[in-house]
SERO-4910 file (N, C-alpha, C, O; in steps of 0.05 Angstrom, whole numbers):
BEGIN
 pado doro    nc1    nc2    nc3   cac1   cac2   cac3    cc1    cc2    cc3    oc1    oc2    oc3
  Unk    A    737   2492   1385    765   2487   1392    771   2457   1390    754   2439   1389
  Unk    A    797   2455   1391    801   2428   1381    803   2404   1408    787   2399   1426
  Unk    A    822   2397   1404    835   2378   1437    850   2397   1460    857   2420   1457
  Unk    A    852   2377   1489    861   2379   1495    896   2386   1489    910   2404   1499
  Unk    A    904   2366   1468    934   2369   1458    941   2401   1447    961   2413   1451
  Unk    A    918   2411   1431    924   2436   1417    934   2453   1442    959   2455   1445
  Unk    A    915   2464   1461    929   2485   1477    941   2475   1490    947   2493   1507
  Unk    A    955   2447   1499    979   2448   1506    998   2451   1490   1018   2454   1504
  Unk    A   1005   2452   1465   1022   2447   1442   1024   2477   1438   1047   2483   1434
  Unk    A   1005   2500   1437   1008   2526   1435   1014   2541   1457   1017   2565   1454
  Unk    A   1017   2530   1483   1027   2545   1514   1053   2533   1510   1068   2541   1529
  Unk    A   1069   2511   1487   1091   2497   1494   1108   2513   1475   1132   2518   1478
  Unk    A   1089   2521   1451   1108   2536   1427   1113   2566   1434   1132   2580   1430
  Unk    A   1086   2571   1448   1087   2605   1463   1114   2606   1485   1125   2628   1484
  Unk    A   1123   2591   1501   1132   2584   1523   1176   2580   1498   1199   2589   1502
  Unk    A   1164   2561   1478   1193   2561   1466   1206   2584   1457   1229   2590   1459
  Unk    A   1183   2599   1445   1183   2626   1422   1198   2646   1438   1214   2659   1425
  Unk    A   1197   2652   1473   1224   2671   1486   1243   2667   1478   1258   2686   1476
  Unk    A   1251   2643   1471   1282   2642   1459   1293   2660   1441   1313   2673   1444
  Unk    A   1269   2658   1414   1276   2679   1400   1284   2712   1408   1300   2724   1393
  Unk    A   1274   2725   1427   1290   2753   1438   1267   2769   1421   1273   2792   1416
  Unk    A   1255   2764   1416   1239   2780   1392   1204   2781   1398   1187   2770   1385
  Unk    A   1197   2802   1427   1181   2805   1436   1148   2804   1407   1130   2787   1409
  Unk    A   1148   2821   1390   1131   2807   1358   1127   2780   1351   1106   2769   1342
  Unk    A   1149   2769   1356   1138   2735   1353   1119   2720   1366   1108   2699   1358
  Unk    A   1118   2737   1395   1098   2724   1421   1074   2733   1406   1058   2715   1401
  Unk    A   1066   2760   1397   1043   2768   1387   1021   2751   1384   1001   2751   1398
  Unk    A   1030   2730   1355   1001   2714   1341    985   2697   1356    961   2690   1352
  Unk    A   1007   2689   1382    998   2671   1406    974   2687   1426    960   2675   1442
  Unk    A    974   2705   1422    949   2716   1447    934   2728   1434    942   2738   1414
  Unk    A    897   2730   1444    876   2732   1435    885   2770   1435    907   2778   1440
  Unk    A    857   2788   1426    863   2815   1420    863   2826   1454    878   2843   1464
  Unk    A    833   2805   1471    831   2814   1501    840   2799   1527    832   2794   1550
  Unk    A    871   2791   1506    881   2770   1528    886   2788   1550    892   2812   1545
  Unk    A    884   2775   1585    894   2784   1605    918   2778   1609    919   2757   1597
  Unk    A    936   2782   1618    971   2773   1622    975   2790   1656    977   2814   1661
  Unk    A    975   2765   1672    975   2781   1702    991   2754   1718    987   2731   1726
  Unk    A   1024   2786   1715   1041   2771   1743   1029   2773   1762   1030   2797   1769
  Unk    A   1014   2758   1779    997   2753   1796   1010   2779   1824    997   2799   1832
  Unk    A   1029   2773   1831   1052   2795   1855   1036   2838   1839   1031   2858   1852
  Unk    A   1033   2835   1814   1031   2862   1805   1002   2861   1785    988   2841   1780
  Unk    A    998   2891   1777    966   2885   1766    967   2876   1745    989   2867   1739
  Unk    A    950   2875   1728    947   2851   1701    940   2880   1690    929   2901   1696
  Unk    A    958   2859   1662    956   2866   1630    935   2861   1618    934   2841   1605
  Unk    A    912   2879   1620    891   2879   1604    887   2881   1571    886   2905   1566
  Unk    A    886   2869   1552    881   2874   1528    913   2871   1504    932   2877   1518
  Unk    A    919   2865   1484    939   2848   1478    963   2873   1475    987   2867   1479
  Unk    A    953   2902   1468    983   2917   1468    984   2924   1497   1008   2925   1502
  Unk    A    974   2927   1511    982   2923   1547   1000   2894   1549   1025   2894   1549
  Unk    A    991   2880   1550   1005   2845   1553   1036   2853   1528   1058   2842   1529
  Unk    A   1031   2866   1515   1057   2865   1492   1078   2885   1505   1101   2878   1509
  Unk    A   1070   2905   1510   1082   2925   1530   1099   2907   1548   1124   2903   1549
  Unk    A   1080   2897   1562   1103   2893   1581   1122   2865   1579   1141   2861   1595
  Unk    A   1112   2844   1555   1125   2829   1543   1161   2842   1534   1184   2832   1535
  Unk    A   1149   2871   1525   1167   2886   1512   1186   2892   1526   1207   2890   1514
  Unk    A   1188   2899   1550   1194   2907   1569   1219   2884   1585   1243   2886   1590
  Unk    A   1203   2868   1589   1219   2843   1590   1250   2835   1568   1274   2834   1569
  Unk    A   1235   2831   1554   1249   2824   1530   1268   2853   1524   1290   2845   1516
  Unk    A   1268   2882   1524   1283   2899   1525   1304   2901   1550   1328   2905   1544
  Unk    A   1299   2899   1568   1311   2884   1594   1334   2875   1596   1354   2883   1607
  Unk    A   1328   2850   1580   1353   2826   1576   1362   2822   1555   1354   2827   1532
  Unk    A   1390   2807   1567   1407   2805   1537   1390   2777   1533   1380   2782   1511
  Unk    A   1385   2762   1537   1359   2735   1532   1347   2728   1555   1356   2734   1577
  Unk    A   1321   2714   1551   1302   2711   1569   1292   2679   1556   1281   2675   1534
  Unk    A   1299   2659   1575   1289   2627   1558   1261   2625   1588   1260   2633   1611
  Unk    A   1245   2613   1573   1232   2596   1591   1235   2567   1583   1229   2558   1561
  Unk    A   1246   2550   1607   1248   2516   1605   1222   2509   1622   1219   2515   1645
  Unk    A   1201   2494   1602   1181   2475   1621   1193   2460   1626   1213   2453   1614
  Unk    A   1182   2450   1652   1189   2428   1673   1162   2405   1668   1162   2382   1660
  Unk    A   1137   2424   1675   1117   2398   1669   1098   2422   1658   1096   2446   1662
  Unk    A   1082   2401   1637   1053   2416   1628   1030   2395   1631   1026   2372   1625
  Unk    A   1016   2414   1643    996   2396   1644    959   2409   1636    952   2431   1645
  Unk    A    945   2395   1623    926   2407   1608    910   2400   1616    913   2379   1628
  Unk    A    875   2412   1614    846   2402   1623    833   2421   1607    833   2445   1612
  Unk    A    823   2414   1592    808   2424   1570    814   2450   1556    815   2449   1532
  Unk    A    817   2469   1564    821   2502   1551    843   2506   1577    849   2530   1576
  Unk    A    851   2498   1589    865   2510   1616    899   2493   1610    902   2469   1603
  Unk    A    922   2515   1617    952   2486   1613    962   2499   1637    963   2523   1642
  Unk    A    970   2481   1651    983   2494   1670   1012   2489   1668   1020   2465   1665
  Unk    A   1035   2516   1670   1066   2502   1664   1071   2504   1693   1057   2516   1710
  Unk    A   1098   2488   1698   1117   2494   1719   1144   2494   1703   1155   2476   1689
  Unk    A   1152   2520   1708   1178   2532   1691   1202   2541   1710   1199   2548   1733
  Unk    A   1226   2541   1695   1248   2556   1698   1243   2580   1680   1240   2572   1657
  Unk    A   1241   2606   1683   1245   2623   1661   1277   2641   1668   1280   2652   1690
  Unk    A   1290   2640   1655   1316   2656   1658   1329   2677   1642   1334   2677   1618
  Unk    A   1334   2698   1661   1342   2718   1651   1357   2722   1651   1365   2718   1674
  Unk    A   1385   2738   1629   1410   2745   1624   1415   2779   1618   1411   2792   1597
  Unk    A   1422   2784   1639   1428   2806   1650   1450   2823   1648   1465   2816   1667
  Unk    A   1462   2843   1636   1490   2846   1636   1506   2823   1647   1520   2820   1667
  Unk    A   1498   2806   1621   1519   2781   1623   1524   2762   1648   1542   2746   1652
  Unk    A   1493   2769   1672   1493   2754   1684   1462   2739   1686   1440   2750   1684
  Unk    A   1468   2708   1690   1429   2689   1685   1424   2691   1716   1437   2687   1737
  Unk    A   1401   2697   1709   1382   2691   1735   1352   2681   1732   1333   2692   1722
  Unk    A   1354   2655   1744   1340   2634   1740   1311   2640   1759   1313   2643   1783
  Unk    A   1287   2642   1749   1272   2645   1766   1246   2624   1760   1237   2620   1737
  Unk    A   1236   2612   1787   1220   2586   1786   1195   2600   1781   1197   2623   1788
  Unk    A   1178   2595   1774   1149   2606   1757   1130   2574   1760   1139   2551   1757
  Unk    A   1101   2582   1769   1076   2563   1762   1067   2590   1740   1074   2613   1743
  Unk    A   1047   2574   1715   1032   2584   1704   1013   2572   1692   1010   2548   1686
  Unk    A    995   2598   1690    966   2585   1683    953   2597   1660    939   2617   1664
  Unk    A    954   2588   1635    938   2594   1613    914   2584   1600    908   2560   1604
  Unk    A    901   2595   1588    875   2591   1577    874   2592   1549    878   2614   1539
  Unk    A    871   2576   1538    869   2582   1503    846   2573   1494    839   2550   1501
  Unk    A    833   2587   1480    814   2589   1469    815   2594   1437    828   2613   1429
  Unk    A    801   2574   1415    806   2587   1389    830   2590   1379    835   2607   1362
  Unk    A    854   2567   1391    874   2569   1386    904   2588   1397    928   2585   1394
  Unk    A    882   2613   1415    899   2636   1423    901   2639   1453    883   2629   1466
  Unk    A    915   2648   1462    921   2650   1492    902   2679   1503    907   2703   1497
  Unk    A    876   2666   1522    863   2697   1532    867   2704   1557    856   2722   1569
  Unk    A    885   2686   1565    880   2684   1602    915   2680   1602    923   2669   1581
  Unk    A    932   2686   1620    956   2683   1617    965   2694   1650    974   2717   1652
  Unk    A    963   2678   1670    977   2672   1695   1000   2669   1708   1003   2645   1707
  Unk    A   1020   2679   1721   1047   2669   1732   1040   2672   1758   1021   2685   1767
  Unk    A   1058   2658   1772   1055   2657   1801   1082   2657   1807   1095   2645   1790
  Unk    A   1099   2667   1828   1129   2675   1826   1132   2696   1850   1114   2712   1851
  Unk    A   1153   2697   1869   1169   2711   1880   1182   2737   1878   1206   2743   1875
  Unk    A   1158   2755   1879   1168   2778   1873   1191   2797   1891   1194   2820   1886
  Unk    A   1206   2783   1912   1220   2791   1911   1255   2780   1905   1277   2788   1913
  Unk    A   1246   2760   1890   1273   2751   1877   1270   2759   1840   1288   2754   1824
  Unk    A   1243   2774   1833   1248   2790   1809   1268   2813   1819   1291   2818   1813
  Unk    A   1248   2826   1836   1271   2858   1845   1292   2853   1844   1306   2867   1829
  Unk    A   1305   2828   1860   1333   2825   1857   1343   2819   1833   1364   2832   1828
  Unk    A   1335   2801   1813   1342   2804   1789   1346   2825   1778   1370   2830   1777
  Unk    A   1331   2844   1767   1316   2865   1754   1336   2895   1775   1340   2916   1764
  Unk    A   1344   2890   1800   1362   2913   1805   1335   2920   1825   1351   2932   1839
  Unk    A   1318   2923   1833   1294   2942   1840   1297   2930   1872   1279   2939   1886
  Unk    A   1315   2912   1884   1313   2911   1912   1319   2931   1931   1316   2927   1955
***
């Protein structure tokens, strides 16, 4: 693996790529046995589990951005602190997120959020 810079530069392009609305684009970014675990619920084992519920997300909303705030890197590990926001029958709801990824080989195998699960429910309708 290369530098430190690479997997921050690929948790920053993984992290831009929600913009696009187009849950397939996230794909190339995660390893085949990446884990993907909203920490509040159980983890996404293995990359069509983690796409699933990528999917899910992204079917959800009318858009979903994540804005980094800070990234910060140590060897295979980036950690973000984000806004990620969701647009909802035409209404955003902004929700504060830590995360913690792992890249390895270029690809994301480890994939962390830390977040308030009960200001998703409220988003999401499920309160």
């Amino acid at each position: 693996m290369g530098s430190d810079h690479d997997a921050e530069q690929i948790v920053r392009e993984f992290c831009d790529a929600f913009a696009k609305h187009d849950a397939e684009a996230l794909r190339p970014f995660l390893a085949d046995d990446v884990v993907y675990h909203n920490i509040p619920m159980e983890p996404a084992v293995g990359i069509e589990a983690a796409m699933a519920v990528i999917d899910m997300f992204v079917t959800m909303c009318e858009a979903l951005e994540f804005e980094v705030h800070h990234l910060a890197g140590d060897g295979d590990t980036v950690l973000t602190e984000r806004t990620d926001t969701f647009t909802i029958n035409g209404k955003t709801a902004p929700l504060p997120v830590m995360g913690a990824f792992r890249v390895v080989d270029g690809k994301i195998t480890a994939w962390r959020d830390y977040f308030d699960m009960a200001q998703v429910n409220a988003i999401f309708g499920l309160a």
